[in-house]
C-alpha angles and dihedrals in degrees: 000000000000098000150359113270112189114191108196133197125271125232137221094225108082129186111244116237137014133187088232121122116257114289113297112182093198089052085066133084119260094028089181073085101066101090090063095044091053089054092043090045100044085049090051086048098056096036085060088065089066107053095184084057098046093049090055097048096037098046085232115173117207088263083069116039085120090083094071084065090055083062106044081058101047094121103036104036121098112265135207148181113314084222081064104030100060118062143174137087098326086049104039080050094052089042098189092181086067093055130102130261084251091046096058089040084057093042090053088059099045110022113084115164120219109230140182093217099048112015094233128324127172127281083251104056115104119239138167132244107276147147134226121111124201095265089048103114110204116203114266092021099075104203117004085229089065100046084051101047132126089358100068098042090043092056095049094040081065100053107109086210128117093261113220099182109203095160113127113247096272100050085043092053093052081068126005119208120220109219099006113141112232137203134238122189111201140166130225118218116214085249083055096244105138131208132182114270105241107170095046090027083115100032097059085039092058086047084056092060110046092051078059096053094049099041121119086200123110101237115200111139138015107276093053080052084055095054089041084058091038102057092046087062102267123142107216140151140196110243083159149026080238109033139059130195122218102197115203136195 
């Protein structure tokens, strides 16, 4: 294990735009993945020429029927990097334009994003706006865990890093992960009694990540995770080899 690699959910919130270059999968990290991403794409692509369809398998509501145009231009819009390309709490928490240089050199190394469209690729690599979440189910595909299995979980099953897993259960289930550390946010009630935190579930996970972007520590297993978190004011404890609870007010 040479360094800490954090993947981190998608969102279904995207940013417009982008001065990239239109979408190159070779251009993207783990390129054994490719294969998968061409059928995935290509089916986006083609839902996105029937809108009553693509509402129905995207969940889409008529505020966002736009969407479906994001998809009909997969392959020709501008792209640009999935740090900037994904919004929403857990990004506004982990707030990358504010970083360093150093800092986004470092997020670049450790931030990867989970992603139906594309399995997981790096904060760096440059993507388009689409739409497509992990429960979506594209004609022909079935269900979007069965077209990435074994492939996704085989590829980050291979990664030598120190694995912090902060996808969401469905895009954790697309492609599970032997040995990743994840991440529980709870609240502790005066009489002790604890619950998931659902509301700020993504905000403290963005704040997560960011302590482990700007960290000088070298992070390779959980409980220097845990002194990472520690130091940056978070109370969190061990219950497992492979869990760590974050505790709230």
């Amino acid at each position: 294990m040479f360094d800490v690699l954090v993947i981190l959910p998608p969102s279904e919130t995207k940013s417009d735009g982008g001065s990239g270059a239109p979408l190159d999968l070779d251009t993207l990290s783990f390129t054994e993945l490719n294969p998968v991403r061409k059928q995935i794409a290509d089916a986006v692509v083609d839902l996105a020429s029937d809108l009553d369809a693509s509402v129905k398998a995207l969940g889409l509501g008529k505020t966002q029927l736009a969407e479906v145009d994001s998809n009909a231009d997969l392959w020709l819009s501008p792209t640009r990097p999935a740090i900037e390309r994904y919004t929403g709490v857990l990004y506004d928490a982990l707030d990358h334009r504010s970083l360093t240089r150093a800092g986004k050199a470092k997020a670049a190394d450790r931030l990867a994003i989970g992603s139906a469209l594309f399995g997981v690729i790096r904060a760096g690599d440059r993507i388009p706006a689409y739409r497509l979440s992990g429960g979506s189910t594209l004609p022909g595909f079935g269900t979007l865990t069965s077209a990435w299995k074994p492939a996704l979980s085989n590829t980050l099953d291979a990664v030598d890093d120190f694995v912090v897993d902060l996808r969401s259960g469905i895009y954790q289930q697309l492609g599970p992960i032997s040995g990743a550390v994840t991440a529980t946010v709870m609240t502790e009630a005066p009489d002790g009694s604890r619950k998931v935190v659902s509301h700020f579930n993504k905000h403290y996970k963005g704040l997560m990540a960011r302590e482990l972007v700007r960290t000088r520590r070298n992070v390779r297993d959980i409980n220097a995770l845990a002194a990472v978190l520690s130091d940056a004011g978070q109370c969190v404890e061990i219950p497992r080899p492979d869990e760590i609870v974050v505790l709230t007010d």
